[in-house]
C-alpha positions, 0 to 999 in steps of 0.5 A: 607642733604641740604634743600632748602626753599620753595619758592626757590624750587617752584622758580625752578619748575616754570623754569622748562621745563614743567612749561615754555612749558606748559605757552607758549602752553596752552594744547591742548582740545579735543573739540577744534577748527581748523581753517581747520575745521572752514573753512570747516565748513562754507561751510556746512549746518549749521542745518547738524551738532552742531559744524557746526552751532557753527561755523556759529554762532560765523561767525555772530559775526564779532566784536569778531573775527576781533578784534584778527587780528594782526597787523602782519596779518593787514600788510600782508593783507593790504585793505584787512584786512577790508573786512574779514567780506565780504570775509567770507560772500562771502566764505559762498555762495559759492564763489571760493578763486579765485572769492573772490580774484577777488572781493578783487582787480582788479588784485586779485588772489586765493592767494588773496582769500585763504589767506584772507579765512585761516586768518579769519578762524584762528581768527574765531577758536581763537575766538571760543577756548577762 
């Protein structure tokens, strides 16, 4: 019978499927954040709920979460990207996508204001998942 070294064989297992899958995927935490809940939550009363207030807290933290942009989402959102901040303050009071897409650009639309809202609340879920 044929016997392979050990660090062959951990060699092997670490090529596996299962070994590459789960580095590429980091498992999934029962606790963890979505940017659908985030965005949802920042819309609620932040004293309703801990995890609502979780999410309002770390929304106060604007550094931590607006340094994960990428340069992918930088260049999809152009100006915009520098008024994450604002548009999660404005979205916080209230404001429609299509008002915040107004306030973004003269010709702004609630495309505009939806897809500044859906990336800054996957940076702020990326932020609160680490």
């Amino acid at each position: 019978m044929l016997t392979l070294p050990t660090w062959l064989r951990q060699k092997v297992l670490s090529l596996s499927l299962g070994a590459s899958h789960n580095r590429l995927r980091p498992p999934f935490r029962p606790g963890a954040f979505s940017a659908a809940e985030v965005q949802a939550r920042l819309q609620s009363d932040p004293a309703a709920e801990p995890r609502t207030a979780v999410v309002h807290a770390a929304a106060r933290e604007v550094s931590c979460w607006t340094d994960l942009l990428t340069r992918s989402d930088q260049f999809h959102l152009g100006r915009t990207a520098s008024r994450l901040p604002s548009v999660i303050f404005w979205y916080q009071r209230g404001l429609s996508t299509e008002q915040i897409g107004q306030r973004l650009s003269p010709f702004g639309a609630s495309w505009d204001g939806e897809r500044a809202v859906a990336v800054a609340s996957r940076l702020i879920a990326t932020h609160l998942n680490r």
